[in-house]
Biotite code that builds the C-alpha atoms (Angstrom):
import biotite.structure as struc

atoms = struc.array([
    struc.Atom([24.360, 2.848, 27.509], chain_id="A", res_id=1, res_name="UNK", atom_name="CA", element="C"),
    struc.Atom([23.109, 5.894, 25.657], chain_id="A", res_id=2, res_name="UNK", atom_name="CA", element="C"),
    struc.Atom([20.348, 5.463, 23.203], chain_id="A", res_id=3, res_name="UNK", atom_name="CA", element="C"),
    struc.Atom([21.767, 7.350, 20.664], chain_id="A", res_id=4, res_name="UNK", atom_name="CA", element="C"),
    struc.Atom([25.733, 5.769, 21.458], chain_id="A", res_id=5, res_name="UNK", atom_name="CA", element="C"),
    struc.Atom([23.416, 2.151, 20.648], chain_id="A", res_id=6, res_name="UNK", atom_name="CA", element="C"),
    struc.Atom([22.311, 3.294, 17.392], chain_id="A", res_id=7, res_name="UNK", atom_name="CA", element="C"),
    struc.Atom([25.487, 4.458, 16.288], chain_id="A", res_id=8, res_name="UNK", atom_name="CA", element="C"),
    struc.Atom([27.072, 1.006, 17.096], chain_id="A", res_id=9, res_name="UNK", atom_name="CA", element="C"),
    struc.Atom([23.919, -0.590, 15.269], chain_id="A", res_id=10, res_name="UNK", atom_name="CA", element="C"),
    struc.Atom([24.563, 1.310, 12.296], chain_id="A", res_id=11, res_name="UNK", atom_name="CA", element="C"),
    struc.Atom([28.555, 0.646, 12.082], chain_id="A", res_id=12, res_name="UNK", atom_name="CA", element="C"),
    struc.Atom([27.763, -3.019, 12.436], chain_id="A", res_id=13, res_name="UNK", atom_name="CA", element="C"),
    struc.Atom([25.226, -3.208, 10.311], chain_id="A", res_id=14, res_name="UNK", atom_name="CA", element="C"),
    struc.Atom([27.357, -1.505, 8.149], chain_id="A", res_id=15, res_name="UNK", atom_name="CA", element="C"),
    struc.Atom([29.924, -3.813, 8.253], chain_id="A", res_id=16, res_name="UNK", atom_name="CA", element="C"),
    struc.Atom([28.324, -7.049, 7.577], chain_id="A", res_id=17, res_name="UNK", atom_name="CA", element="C"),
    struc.Atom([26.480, -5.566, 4.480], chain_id="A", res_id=18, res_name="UNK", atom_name="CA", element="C"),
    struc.Atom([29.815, -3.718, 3.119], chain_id="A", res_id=19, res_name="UNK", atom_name="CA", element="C"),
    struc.Atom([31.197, -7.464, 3.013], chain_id="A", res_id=20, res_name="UNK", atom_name="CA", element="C"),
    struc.Atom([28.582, -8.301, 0.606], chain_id="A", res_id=21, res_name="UNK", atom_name="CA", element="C"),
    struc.Atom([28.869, -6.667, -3.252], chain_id="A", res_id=22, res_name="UNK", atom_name="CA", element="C"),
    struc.Atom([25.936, -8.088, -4.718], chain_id="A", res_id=23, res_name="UNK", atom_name="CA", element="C"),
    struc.Atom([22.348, -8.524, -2.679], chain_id="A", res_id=24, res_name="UNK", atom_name="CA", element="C"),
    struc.Atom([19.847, -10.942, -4.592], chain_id="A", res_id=25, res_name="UNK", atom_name="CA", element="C"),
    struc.Atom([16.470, -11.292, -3.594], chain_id="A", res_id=26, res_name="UNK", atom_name="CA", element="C"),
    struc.Atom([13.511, -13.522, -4.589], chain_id="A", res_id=27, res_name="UNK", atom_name="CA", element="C"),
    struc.Atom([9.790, -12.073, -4.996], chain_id="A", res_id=28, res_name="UNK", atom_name="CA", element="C"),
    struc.Atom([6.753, -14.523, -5.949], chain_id="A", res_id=29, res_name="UNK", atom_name="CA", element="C"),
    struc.Atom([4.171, -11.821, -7.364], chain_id="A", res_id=30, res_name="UNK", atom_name="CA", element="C"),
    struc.Atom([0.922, -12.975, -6.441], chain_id="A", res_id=31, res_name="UNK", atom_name="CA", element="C"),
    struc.Atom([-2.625, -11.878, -7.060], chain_id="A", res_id=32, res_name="UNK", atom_name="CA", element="C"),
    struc.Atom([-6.153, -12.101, -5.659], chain_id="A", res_id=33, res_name="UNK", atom_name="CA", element="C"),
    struc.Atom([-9.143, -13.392, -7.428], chain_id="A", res_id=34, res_name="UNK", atom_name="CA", element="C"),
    struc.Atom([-12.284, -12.314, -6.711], chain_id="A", res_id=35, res_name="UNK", atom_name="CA", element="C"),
    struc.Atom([-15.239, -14.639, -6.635], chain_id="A", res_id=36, res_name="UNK", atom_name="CA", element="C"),
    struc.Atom([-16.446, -17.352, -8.710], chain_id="A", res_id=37, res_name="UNK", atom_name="CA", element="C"),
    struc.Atom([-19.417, -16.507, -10.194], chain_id="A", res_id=38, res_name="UNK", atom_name="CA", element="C"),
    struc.Atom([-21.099, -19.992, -9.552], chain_id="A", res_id=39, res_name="UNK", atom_name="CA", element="C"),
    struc.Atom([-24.387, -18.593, -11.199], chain_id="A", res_id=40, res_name="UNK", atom_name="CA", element="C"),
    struc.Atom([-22.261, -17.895, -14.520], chain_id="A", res_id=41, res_name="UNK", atom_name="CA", element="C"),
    struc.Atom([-20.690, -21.209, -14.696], chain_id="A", res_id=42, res_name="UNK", atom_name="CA", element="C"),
    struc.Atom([-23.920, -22.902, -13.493], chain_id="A", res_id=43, res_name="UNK", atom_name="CA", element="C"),
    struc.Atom([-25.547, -22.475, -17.522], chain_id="A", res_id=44, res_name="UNK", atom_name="CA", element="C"),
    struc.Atom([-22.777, -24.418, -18.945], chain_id="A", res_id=45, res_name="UNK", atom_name="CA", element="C"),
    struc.Atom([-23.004, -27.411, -19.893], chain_id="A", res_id=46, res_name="UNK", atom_name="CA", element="C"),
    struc.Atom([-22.229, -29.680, -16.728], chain_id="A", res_id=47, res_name="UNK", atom_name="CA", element="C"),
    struc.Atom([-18.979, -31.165, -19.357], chain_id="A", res_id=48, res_name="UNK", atom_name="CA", element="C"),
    struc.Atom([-17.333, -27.328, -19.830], chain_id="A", res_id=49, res_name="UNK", atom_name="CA", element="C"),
    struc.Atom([-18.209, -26.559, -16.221], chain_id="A", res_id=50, res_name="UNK", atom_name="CA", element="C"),
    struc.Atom([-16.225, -29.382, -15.160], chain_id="A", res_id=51, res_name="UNK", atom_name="CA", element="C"),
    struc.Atom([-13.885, -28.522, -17.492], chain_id="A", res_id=52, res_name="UNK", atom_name="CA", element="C"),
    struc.Atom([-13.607, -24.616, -16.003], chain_id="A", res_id=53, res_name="UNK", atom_name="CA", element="C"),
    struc.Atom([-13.653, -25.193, -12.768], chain_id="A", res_id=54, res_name="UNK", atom_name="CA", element="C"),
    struc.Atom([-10.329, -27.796, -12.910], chain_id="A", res_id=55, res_name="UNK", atom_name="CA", element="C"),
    struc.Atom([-8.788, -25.503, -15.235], chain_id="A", res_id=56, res_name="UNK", atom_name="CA", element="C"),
    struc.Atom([-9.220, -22.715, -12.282], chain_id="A", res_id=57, res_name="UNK", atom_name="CA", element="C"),
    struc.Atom([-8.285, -25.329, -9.692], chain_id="A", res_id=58, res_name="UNK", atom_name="CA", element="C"),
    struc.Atom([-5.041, -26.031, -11.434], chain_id="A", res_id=59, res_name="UNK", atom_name="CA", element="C"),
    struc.Atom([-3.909, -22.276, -12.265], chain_id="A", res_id=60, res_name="UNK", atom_name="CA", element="C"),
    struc.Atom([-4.173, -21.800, -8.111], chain_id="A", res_id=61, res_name="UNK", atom_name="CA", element="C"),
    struc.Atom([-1.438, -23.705, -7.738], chain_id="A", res_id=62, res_name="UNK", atom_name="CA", element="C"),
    struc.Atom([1.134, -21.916, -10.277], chain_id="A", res_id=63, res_name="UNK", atom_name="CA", element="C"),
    struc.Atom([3.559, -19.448, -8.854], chain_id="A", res_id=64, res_name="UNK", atom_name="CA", element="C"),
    struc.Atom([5.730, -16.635, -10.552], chain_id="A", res_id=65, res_name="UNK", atom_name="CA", element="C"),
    struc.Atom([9.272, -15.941, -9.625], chain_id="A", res_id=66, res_name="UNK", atom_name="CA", element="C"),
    struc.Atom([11.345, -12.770, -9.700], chain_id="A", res_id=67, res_name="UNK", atom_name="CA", element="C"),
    struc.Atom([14.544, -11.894, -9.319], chain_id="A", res_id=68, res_name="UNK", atom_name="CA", element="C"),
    struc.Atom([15.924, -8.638, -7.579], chain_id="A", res_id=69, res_name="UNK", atom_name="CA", element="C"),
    struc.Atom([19.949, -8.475, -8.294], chain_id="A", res_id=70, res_name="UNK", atom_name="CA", element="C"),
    struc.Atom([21.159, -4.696, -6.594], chain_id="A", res_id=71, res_name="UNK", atom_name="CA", element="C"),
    struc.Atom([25.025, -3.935, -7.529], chain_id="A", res_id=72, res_name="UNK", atom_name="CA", element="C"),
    struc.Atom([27.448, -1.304, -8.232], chain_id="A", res_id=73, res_name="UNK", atom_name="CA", element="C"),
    struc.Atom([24.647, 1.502, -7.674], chain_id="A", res_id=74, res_name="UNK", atom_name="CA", element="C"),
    struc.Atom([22.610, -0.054, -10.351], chain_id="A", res_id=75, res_name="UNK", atom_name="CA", element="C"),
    struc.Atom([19.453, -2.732, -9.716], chain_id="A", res_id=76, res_name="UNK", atom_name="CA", element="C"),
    struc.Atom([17.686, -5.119, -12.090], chain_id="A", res_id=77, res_name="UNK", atom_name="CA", element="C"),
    struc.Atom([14.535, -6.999, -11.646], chain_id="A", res_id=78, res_name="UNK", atom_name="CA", element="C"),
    struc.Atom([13.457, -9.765, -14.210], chain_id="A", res_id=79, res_name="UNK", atom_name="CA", element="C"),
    struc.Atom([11.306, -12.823, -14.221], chain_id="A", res_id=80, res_name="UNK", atom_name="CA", element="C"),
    struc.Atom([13.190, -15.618, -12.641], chain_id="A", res_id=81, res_name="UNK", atom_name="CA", element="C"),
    struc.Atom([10.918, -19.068, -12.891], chain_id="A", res_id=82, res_name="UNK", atom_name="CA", element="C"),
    struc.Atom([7.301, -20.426, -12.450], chain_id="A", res_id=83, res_name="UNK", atom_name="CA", element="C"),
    struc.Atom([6.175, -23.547, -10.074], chain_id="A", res_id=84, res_name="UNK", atom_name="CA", element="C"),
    struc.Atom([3.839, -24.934, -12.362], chain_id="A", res_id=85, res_name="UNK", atom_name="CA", element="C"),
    struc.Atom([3.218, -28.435, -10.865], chain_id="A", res_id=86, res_name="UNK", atom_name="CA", element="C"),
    struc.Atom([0.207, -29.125, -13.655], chain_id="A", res_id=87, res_name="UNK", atom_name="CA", element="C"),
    struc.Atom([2.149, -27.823, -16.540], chain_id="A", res_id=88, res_name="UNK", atom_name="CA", element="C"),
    struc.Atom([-0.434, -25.133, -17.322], chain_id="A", res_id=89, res_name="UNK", atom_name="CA", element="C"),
    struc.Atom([0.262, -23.715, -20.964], chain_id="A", res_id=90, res_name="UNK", atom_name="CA", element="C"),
    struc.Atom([-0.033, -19.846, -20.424], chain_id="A", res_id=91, res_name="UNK", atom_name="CA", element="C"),
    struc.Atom([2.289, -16.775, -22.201], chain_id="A", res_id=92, res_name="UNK", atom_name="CA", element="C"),
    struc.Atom([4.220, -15.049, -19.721], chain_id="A", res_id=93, res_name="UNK", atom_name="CA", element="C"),
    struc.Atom([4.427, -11.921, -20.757], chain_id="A", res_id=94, res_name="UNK", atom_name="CA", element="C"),
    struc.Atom([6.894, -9.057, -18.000], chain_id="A", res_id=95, res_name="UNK", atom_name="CA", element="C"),
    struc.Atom([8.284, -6.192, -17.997], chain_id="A", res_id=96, res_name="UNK", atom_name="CA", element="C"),
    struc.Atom([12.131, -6.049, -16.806], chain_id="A", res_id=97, res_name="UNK", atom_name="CA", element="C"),
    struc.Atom([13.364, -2.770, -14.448], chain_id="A", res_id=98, res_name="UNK", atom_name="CA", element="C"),
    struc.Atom([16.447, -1.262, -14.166], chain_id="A", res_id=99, res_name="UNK", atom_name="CA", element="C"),
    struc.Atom([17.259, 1.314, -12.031], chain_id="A", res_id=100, res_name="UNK", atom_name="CA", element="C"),
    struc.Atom([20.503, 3.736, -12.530], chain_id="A", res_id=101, res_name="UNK", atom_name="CA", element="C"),
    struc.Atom([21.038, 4.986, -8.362], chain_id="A", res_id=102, res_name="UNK", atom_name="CA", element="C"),
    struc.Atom([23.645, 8.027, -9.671], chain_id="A", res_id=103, res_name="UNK", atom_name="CA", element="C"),
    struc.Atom([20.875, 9.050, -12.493], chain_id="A", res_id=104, res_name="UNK", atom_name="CA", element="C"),
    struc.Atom([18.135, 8.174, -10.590], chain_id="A", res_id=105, res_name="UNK", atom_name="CA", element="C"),
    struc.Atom([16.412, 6.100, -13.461], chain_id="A", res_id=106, res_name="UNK", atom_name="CA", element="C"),
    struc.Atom([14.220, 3.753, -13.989], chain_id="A", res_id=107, res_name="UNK", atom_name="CA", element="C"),
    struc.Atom([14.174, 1.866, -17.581], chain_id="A", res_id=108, res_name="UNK", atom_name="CA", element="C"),
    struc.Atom([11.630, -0.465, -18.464], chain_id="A", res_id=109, res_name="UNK", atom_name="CA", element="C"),
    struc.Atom([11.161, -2.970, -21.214], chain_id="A", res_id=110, res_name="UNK", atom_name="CA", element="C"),
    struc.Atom([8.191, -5.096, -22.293], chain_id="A", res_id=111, res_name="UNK", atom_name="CA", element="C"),
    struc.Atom([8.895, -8.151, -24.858], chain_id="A", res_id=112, res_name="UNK", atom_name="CA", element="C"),
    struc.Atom([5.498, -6.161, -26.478], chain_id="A", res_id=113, res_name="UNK", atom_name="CA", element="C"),
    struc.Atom([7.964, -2.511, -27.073], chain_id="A", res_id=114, res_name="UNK", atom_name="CA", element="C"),
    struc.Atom([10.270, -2.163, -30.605], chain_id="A", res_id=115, res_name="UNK", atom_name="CA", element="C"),
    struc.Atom([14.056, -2.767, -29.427], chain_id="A", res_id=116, res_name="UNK", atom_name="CA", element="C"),
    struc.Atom([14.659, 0.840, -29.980], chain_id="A", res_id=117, res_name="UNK", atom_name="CA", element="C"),
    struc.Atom([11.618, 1.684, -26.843], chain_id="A", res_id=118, res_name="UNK", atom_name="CA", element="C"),
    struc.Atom([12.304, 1.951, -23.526], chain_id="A", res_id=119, res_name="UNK", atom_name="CA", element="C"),
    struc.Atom([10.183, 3.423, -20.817], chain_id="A", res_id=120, res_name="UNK", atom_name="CA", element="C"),
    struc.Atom([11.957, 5.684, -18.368], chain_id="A", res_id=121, res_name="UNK", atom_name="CA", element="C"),
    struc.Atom([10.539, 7.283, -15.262], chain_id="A", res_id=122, res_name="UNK", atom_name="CA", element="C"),
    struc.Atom([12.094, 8.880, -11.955], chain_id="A", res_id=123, res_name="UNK", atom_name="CA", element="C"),
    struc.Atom([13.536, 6.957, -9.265], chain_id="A", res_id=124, res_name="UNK", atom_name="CA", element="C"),
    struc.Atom([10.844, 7.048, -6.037], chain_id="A", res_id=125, res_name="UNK", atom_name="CA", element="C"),
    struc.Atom([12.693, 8.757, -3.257], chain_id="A", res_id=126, res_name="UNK", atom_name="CA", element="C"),
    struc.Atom([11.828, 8.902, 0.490], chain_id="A", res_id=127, res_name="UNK", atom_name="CA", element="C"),
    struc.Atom([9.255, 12.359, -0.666], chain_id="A", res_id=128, res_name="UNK", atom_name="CA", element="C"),
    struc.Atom([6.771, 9.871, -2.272], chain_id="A", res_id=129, res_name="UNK", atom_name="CA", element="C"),
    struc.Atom([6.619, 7.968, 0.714], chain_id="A", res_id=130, res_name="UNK", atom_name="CA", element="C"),
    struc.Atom([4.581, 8.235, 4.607], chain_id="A", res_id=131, res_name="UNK", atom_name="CA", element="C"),
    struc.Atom([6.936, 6.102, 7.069], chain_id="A", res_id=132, res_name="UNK", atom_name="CA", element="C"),
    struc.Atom([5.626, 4.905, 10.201], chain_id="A", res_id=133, res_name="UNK", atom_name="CA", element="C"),
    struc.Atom([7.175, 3.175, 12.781], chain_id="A", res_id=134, res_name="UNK", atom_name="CA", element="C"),
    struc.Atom([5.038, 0.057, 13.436], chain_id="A", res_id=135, res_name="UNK", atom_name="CA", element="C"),
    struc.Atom([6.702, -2.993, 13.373], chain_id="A", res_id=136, res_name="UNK", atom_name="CA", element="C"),
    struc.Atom([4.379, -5.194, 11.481], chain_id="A", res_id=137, res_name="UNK", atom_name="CA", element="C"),
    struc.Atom([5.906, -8.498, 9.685], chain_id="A", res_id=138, res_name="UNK", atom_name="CA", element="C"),
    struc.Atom([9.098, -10.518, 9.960], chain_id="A", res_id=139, res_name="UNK", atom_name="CA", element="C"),
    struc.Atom([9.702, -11.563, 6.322], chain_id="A", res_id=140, res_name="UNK", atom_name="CA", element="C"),
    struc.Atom([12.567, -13.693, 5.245], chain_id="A", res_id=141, res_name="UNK", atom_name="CA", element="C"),
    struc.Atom([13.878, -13.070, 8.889], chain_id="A", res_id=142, res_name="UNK", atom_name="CA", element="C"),
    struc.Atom([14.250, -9.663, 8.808], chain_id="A", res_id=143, res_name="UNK", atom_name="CA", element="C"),
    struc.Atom([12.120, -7.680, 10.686], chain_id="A", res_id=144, res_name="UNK", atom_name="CA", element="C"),
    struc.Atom([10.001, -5.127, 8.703], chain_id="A", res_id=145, res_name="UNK", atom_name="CA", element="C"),
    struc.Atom([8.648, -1.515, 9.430], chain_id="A", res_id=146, res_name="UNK", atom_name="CA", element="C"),
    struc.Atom([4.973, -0.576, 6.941], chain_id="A", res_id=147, res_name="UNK", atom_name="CA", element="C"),
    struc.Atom([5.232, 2.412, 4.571], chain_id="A", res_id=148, res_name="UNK", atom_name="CA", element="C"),
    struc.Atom([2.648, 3.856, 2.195], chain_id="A", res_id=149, res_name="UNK", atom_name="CA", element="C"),
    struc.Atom([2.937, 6.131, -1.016], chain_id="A", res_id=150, res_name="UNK", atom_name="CA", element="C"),
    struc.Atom([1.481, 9.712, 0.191], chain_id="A", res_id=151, res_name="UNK", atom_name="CA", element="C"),
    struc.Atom([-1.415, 8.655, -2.784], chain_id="A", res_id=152, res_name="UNK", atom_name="CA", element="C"),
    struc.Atom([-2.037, 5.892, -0.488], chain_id="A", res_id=153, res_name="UNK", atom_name="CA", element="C"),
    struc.Atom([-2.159, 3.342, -3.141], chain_id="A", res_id=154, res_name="UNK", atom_name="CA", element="C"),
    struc.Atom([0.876, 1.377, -2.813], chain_id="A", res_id=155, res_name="UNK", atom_name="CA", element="C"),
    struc.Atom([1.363, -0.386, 1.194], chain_id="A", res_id=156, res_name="UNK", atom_name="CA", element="C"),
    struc.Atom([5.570, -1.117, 1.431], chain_id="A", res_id=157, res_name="UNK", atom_name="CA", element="C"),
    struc.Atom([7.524, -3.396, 4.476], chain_id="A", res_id=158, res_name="UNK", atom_name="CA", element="C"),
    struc.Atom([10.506, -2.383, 4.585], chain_id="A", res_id=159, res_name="UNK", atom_name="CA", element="C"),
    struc.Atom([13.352, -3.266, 6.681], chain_id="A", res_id=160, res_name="UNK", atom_name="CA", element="C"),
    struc.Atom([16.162, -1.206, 8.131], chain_id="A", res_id=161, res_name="UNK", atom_name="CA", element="C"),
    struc.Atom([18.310, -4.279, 8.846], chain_id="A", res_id=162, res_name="UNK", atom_name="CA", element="C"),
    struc.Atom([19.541, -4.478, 4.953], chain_id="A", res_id=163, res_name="UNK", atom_name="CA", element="C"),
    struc.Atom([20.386, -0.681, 4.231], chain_id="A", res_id=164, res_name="UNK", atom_name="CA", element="C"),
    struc.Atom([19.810, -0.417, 0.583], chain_id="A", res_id=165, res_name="UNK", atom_name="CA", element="C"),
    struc.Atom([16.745, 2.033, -0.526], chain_id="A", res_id=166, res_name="UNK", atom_name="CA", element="C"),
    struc.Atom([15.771, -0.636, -3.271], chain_id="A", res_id=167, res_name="UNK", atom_name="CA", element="C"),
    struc.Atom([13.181, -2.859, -4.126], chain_id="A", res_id=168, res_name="UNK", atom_name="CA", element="C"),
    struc.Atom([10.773, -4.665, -6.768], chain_id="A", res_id=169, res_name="UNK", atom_name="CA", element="C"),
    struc.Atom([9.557, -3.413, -9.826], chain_id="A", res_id=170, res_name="UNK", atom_name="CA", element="C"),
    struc.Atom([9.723, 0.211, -9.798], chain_id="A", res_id=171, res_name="UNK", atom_name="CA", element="C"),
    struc.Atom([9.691, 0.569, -6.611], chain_id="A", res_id=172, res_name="UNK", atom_name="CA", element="C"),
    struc.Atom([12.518, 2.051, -3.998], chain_id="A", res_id=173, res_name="UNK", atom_name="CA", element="C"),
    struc.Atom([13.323, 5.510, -1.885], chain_id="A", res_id=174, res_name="UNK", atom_name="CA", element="C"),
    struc.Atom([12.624, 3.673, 1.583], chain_id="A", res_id=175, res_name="UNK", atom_name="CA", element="C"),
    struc.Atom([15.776, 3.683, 4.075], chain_id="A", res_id=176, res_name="UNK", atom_name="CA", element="C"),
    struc.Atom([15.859, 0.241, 3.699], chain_id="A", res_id=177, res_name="UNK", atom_name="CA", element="C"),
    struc.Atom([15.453, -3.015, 1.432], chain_id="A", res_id=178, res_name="UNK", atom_name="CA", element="C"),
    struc.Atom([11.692, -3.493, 0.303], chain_id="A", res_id=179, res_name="UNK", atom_name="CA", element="C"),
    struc.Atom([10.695, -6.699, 1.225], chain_id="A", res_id=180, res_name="UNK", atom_name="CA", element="C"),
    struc.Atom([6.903, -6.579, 0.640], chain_id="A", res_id=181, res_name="UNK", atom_name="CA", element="C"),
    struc.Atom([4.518, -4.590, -1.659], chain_id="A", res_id=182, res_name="UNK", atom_name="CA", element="C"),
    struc.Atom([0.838, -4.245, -2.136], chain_id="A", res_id=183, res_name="UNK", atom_name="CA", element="C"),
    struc.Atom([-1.131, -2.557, -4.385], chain_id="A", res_id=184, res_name="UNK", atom_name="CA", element="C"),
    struc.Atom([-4.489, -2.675, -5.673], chain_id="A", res_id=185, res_name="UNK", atom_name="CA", element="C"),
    struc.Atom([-6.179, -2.808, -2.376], chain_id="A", res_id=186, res_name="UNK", atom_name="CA", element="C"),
    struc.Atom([-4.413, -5.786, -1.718], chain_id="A", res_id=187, res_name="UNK", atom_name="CA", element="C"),
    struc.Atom([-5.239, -8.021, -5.220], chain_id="A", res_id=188, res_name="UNK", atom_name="CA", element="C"),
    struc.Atom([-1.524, -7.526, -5.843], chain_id="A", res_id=189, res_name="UNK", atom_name="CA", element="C"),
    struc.Atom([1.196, -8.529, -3.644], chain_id="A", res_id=190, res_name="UNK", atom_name="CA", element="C"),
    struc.Atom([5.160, -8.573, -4.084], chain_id="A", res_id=191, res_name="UNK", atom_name="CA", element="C"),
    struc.Atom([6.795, -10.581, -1.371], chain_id="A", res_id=192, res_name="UNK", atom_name="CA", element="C"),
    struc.Atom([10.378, -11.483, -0.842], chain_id="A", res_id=193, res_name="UNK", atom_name="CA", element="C"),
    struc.Atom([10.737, -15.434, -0.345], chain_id="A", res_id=194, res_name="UNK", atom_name="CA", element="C"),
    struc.Atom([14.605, -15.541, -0.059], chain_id="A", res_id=195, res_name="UNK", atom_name="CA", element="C"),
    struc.Atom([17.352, -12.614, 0.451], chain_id="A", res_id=196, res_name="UNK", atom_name="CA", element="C"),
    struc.Atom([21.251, -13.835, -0.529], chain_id="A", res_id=197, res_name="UNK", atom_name="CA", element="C"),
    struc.Atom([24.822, -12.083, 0.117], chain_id="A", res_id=198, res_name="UNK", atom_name="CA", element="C"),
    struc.Atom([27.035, -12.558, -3.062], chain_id="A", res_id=199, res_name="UNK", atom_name="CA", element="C"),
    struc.Atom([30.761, -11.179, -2.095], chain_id="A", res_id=200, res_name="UNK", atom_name="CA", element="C"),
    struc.Atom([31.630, -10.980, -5.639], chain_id="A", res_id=201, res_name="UNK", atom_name="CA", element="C"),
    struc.Atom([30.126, -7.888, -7.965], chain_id="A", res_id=202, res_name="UNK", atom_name="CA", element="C"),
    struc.Atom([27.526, -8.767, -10.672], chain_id="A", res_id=203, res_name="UNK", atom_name="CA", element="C"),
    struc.Atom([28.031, -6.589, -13.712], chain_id="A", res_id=204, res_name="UNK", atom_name="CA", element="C"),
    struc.Atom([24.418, -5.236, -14.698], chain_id="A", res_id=205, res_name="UNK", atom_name="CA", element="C"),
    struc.Atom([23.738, -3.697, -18.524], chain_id="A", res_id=206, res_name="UNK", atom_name="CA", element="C"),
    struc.Atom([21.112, -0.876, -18.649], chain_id="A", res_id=207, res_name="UNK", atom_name="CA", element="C"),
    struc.Atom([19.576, -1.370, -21.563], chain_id="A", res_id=208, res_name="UNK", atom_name="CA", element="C"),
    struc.Atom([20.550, 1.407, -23.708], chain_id="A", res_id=209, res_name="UNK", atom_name="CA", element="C"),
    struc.Atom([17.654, 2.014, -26.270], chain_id="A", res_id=210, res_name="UNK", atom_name="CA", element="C"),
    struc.Atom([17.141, 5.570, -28.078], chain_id="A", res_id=211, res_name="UNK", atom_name="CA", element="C"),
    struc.Atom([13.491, 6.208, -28.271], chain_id="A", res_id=212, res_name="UNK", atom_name="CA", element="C"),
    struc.Atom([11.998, 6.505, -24.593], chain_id="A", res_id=213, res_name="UNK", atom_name="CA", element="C"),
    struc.Atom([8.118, 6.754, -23.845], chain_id="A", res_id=214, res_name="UNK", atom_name="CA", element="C"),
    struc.Atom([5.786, 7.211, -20.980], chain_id="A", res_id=215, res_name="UNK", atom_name="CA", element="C"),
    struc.Atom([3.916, 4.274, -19.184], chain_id="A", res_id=216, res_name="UNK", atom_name="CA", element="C"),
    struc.Atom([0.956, 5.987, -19.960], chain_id="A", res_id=217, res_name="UNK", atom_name="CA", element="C"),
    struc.Atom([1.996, 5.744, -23.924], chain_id="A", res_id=218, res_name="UNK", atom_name="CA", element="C"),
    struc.Atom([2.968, 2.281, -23.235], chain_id="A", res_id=219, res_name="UNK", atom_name="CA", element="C"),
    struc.Atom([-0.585, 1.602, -21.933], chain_id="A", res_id=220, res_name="UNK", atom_name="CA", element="C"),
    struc.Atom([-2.619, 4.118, -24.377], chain_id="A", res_id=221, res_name="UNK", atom_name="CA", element="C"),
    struc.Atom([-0.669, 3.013, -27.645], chain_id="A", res_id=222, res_name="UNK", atom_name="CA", element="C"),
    struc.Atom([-2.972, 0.135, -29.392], chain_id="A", res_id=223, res_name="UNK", atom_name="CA", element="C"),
    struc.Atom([0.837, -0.233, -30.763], chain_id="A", res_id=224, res_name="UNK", atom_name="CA", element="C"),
    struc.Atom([2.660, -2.138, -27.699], chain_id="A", res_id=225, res_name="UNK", atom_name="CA", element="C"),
    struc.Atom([-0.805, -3.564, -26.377], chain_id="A", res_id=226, res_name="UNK", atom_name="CA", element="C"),
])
């Protein structure tokens, strides 16, 4: 058979198993990397509060943050979802929701820390910001995943072209297919899909409709929202 008469049967039944399917949900755990325990530091406490440290660090390993990716009707949201926190740590969690508008080509964020009238809005990443290769790196959640990188080459993005739907965590999207992992921060932050569901029903999704928008930058600069 052809190559290209393959890919064109690849695409129509890819196509057709996805068109099925109204609303995609996907879970991310956000993780991050510590660096090292400065042993000297902790070494002139007293022996009591070093203890006392070191099980405190011991038991924040094990916690684990949940988000939720819900894509429908040409619009996306992605909001905390849960924690696994099997030592019942007491900790503020503190995130920023996204929404992203696919016909505008929006992205609106909002922080618990902004006014209710403040939103942040930004561009939507298209496939411009991005350097596509085709290594075939990872197989995450079962779906085989092709690497990506912004042309900054600060953000690393697996992708796969099994689930056609540009979209993905956080601000994130603009690949030619769903993003399954993300890494930033030369690697101390990580994004990573842990389950992918089908809904054949549509989930109605409410942009946030605030007057007063603002820059990240503001966000961050402004001892206002800090």
């Amino acid at each position: 058979m052809p190559k290209h008469i393959f890919i064109i049967i690849l695409l129509f039944i890819s196509f057709n198993i996805f068109a099925q399917n109204k609303t995609i949900e996907v879970v991310y755990e956000l993780k991050y990397k510590t660096g090292k325990t400065n042993f000297d530091a902790l070494k002139r406490l007293p022996e009591k509060s070093m203890k006392k440290v070191l099980e405190g660090m011991k038991k924040a390993k094990k916690v684990r943050n949940y988000y939720k990716l819900i894509i429908s009707e040409n619009k996306s949201k992605y909001t905390y979802s849960h924690s696994y926190n099997p030592e019942n740590i007491k900790f503020e969690h503190h995130s920023i929701d996204y929404y992203k508008d696919f016909n505008n080509k929006k992205v609106i964020s909002i922080s618990p820390a902004m006014p209710p009238d403040t939103k942040i809005q930004d561009e939507m990443m298209t496939m411009q910001d991005w350097v596509l290769t085709d290594e075939q790196v990872e197989t995450i959640c079962g779906f085989k995943s092709k690497k990506a990188k912004s042309k900054k080459g600060d953000i690393y993005a697996w992708y796969t072209t099994e689930i056609k739907v540009g979209e993905g965590p956080e601000k994130y999207s603009g690949l030619p297919g769903l993003i399954l992992k993300i890494e930033t921060d030369n690697g101390k932050k990580s994004i990573v899909a842990q389950k992918v569901n089908f809904l054949q029903k549509n989930t109605e999704i409410d942009i946030p409709n605030r007057p007063k928008s603002i820059t990240l930058e503001q966000f961050k600069s402004s001892n206002r929202f800090r």
